[in-house]
N, C-alpha and C positions, 0 to 999 in steps of 0.2 A: 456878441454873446447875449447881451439885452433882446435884442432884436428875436432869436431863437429862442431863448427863457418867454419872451411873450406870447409866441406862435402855442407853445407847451401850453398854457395857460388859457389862451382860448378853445383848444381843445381839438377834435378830431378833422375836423376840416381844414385847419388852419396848420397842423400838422402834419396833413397829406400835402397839402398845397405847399408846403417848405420843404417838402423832400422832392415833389417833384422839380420844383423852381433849380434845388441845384445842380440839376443835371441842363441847363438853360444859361449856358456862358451867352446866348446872344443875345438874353436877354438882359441879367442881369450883371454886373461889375464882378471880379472876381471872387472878391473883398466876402460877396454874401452868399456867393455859391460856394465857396468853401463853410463856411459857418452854416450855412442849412446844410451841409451835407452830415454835418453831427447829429441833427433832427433823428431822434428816438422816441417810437412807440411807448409812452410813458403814462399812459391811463390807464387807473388801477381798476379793476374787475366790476362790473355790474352785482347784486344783489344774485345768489342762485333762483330764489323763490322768484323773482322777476322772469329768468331765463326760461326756467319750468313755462310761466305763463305763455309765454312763448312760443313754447315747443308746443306747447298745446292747442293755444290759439291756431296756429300755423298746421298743425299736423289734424287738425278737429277733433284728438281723443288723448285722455289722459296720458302722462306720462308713462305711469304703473303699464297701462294699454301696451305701450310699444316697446318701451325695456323694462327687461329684466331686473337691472340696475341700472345707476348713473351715480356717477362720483358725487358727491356731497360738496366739492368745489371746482373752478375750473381749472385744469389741468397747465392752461394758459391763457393769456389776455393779451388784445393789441385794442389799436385805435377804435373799430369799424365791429367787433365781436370779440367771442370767446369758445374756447374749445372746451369739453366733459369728455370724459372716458365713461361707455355704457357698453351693455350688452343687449342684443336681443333675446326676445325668446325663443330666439332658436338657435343661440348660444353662439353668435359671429359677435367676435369684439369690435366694439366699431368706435369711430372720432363724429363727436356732434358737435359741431359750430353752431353757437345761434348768436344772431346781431342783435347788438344795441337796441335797447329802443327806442322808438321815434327814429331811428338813424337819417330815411329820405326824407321825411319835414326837417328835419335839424341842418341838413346838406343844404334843401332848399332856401332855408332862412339863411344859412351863413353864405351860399354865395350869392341873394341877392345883395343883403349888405356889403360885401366885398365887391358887387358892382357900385355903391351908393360913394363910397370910398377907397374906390380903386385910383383915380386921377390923383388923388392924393399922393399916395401910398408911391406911385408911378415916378412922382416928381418927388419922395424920400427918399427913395431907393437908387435913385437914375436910373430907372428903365430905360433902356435904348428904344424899344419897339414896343408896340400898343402890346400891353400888359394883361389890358380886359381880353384879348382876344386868344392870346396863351391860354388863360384860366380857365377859358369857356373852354376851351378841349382838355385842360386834367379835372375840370367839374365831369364833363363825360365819363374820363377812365374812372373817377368815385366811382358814380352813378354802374355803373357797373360792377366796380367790387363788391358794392353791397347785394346784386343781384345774385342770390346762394345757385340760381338753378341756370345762369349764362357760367357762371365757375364750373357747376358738374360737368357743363358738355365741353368746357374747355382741357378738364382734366381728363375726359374722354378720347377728345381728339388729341392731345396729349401725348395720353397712351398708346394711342392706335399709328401714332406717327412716329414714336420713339421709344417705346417699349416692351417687352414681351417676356417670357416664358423660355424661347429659344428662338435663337435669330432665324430673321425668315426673311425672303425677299419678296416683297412686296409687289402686285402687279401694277405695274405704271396705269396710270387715267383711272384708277378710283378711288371712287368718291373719297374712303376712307384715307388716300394721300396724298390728297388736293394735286392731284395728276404731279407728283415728283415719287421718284424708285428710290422707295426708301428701305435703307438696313436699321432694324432694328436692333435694340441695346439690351442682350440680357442681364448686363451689369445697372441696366435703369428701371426703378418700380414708380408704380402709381397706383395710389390707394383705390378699389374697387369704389363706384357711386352706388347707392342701395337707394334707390328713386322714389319707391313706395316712402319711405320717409326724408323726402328733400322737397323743401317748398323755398319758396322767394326769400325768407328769412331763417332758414332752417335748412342745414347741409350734413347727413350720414353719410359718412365713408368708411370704407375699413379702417382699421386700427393697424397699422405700420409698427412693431417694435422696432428699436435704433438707438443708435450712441449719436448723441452731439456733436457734430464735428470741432467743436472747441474744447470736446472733455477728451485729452489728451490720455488721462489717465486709463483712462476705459475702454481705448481704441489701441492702447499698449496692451491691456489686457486681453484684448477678444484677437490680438497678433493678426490683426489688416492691414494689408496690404495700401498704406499713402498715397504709394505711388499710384496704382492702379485705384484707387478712388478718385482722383485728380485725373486722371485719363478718360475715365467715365463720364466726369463731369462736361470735361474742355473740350471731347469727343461729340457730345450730347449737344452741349452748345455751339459748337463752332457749326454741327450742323441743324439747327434751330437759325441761325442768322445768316448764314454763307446758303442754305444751300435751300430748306424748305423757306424759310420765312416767316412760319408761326413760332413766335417764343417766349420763353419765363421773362417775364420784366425785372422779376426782381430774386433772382438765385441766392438767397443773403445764407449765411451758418441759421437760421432760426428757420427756413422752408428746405432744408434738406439733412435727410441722417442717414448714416452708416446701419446696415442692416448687418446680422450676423453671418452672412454668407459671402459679403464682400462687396454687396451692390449701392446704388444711391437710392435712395429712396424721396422723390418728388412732392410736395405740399402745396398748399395756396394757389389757386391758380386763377386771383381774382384781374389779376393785372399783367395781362399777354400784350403782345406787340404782334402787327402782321403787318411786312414789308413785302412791297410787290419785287420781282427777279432784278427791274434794273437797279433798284438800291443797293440788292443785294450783291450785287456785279459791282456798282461802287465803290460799295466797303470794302472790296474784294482789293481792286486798284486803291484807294487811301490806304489799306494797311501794307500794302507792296511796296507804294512811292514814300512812305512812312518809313519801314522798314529799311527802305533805301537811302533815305535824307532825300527823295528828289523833289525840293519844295514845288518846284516848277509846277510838275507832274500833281503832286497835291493840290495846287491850289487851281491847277485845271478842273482836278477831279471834284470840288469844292463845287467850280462853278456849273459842270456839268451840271448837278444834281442838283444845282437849283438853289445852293445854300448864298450863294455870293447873289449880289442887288447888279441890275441892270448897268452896263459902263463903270463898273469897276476897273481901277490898273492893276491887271492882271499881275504885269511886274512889280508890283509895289504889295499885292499881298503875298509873292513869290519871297520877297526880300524878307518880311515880316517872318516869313515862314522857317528861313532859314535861320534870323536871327535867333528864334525859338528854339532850334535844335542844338544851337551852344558851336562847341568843339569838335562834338560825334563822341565824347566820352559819354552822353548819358544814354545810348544804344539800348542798354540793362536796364534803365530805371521803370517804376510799377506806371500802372495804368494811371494812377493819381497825379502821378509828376508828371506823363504824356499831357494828360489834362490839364493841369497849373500850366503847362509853357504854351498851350492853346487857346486858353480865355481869355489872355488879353487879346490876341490877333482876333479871335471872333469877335470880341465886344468893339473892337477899334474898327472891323471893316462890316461893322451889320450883319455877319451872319441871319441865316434864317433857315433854324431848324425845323424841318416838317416833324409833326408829334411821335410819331414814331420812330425816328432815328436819336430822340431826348430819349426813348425808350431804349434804345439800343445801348448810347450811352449809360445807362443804369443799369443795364443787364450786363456789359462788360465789367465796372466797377464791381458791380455785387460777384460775380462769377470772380473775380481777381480775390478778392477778401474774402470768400470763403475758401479758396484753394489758399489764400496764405491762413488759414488755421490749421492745414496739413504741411504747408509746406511753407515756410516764412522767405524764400528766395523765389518765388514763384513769380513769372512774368508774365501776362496773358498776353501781349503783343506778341513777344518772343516765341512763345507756345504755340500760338495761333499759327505762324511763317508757315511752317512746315505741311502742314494739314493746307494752310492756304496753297502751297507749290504743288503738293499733291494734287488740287480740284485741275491746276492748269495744264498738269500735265495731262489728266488723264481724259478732261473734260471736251468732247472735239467741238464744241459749239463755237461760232463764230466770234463773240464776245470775249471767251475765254481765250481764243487763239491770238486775239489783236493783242490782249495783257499780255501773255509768254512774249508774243514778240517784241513788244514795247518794252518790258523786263532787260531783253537780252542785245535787241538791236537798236542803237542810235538814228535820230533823224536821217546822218548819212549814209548809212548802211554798215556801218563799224560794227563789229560787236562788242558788245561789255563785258570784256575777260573778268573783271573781278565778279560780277554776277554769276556768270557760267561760270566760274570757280566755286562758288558756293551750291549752285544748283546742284554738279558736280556730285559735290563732296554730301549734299542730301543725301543724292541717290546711290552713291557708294555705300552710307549707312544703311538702306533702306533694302538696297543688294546684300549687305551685308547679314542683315535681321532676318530677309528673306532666307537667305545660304541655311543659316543656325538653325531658323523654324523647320525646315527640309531636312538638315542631318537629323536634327530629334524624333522629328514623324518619322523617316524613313528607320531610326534606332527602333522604334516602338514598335514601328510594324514589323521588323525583323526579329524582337524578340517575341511578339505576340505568336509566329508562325513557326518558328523555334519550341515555343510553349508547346503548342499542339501538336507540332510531331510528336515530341516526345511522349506528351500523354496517349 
């Protein structure tokens, strides 16, 4: 707890830097990736009259110039900036984030110093693996969060990848989605960029109204739909990481709200992850052989991807893996407890997370905790299965054909009745949903042609 009370204390670098570290079981002991994972945005507000300067400096004309109004305080506060609520004058309500200031001298300074004392720190902590070389790629993802005009085109290609108006299908090989046929989500928003006032330090977006996903009370009262909020989301994501590869880093209850028509509505989008296909095929197999208890199978898939060190025993992280999975009673348990039975195996056989899948990792947790504020039984492994069995089924690429079979058939050509029993009993459900959708349409459209005879 010291250890995180100090991080707080030194301030915004030193806070990002603890949130990222605990999603880094290979790097660090369990012991402190649980404890930074408490690490909260706890830095009170900048001065408004600072902000203003700001917005001005950055935009070249007075505030009065470009809005109409602006809130007299901010609306909210994190580490790295601050959000106002303002209007233009041309009467669009809009969200204006402006950073900190000095924010990249500040960055610069804290992490050379944390290079100066990082050997240190390395041999406090028990780092396993060079420490300074982790940091130097989440000093990067900073370095980018604070960049206001790398987040608008994030939140742009964002949108153009996963959200819309009305779903539309999208034509494969352009530009706009990074050559994958994507279905857009019209249960998914993203606040419009307004460009003419976004600079490097200085971010206009639309103005999103929305409920909290943690103000239960008010999500009782606007009578939304939980469930279908949660589906939105874990639909959203599952294909962000399963299937395109561009994704929210960090999904938390504070970057997304219920709109009043049912939808999610998206924020922040300083901190993305882009995972090239065959990771994404990875994850695909970890969360199957996972799914499955097949440590074997996992700790293959471990090494495919590069995370296992040269002449490891295969079987001996096999054994490790198993022992982690207990009885098979913790089947149910959240994404935190999959974690906690993980951290020691990775920190004991060296794992070595490429930066982007410590991303992935954060984006499942946060994606897990914000659906348990809708739903407190909510599993994302769990959730995930089924959507995962779907890509295999329907996907004919080679990759995906090798998992089905590997799923289903043994080394010796046996099949695995207890899989194909679940597989099964999926697509029985899935027949089933389908059946139900078909009586209803076809109800509808018998009374819609009913109607009009008679008129």
């Amino acid at each position: 707890m010291k250890f995180r009370e100090t991080l707080i204390r030194l301030g915004p670098f030193y806070i990002k830097l603890g949130q990222a570290l605990s999603t880094r079981p290979d790097i660090l002991p369990k012991v402190y990736c649980q404890e930074l994972a408490k690490l909260q945005d706890q830095i009170p507000p900048f001065p408004t009259h600072v902000a203003r300067r700001s917005i001005e400096s950055q935009l070249g004309v007075g505030v009065s110039q470009v809005f109409a109004d602006i809130s007299k305080e901010p609306i909210a506060a994190a580490s790295l900036g601050q959000v106002y609520k303002a209007h233009l004058h041309s009467g669009e309500l809009v969200a204006v984030k402006v950073q900190r200031p000095h924010m990249s001298h500040l960055l610069t300074l804290d992490a050379m110093l944390f290079h100066m004392i990082g050997g240190q720190l390395k041999r406090f902590a028990k780092a396993r693996k060079d420490l300074l070389v982790a940091v130097n790629e989440m000093v990067r993802h900073m370095f980018e969060e604070i960049d206001y005009i790398l987040e608008a085109q994030n939140a742009e290609r964002f949108a153009s990848l996963y959200a819309c108006s009305h779903k539309e299908k999208i034509v494969p090989g352009s530009a706009a989605t990074d050559n994958v046929a994507c279905q857009k989500n019209d249960g998914i928003k993203v606040p419009k960029i307004y460009w003419n006032f976004t600079r490097k330090e200085v971010l206009t977006m639309e103005w999103i109204d929305g409920i909290k996903l943690t103000n239960e009370s008010r999500l009782r009262k606007a009578n939304l739909n939980r469930r279908r909020l949660i589906d939105h989301g874990l639909y959203c994501s599952l294909r962000q990481l399963l299937e395109v590869g561009f994704f929210h880093a960090d999904p938390h209850p504070g970057n997304l709200v219920a709109t009043e028509d049912g939808a999610l509505a998206y924020f922040d989008f300083g901190m993305m992850g882009d995972i090239p296909r065959h990771y994404r095929v990875g994850l695909i197999k970890v969360l199957v052989h996972f799914v499955n208890r097949d440590s074997m199978g996992l700790a293959n898939d471990f090494l495919s991807l590069g995370f296992l060190p040269d002449g490891v025993d295969i079987q001996s992280v096999s054994d490790a893996l198993q022992a982690s999975f207990g009885d098979g009673t913790r089947q149910s348990q959240d994404f935190q407890g999959i974690m906690n039975q993980l951290y020691d195996v990775m920190y004991e056989f060296n794992f070595s997370l490429p930066p982007d899948y410590a991303l992935v990792i954060r984006a499942l947790g946060s994606l897990e905790g914000t659906a348990k504020a809708l739903d407190p039984d909510f599993k994302v492994v769990e959730s995930a299965y089924p959507f995962v069995i779907g890509r295999l089924l329907v996907d004919p690429t080679p990759d995906m054909r090798r998992i089905l079979r590997e799923l289903l058939i043994r080394n010796d050509g046996t099949i695995r009745w207890n899989r194909l029993e679940r597989l099964v009993g999926h697509l029985f459900l899935c027949l089933l949903l389908y059946l139900f959708l078909y009586a209803v349409l076809k109800c509808m459209f018998s009374t819609c042609l009913m109607s009009s005879f008679f008129l």
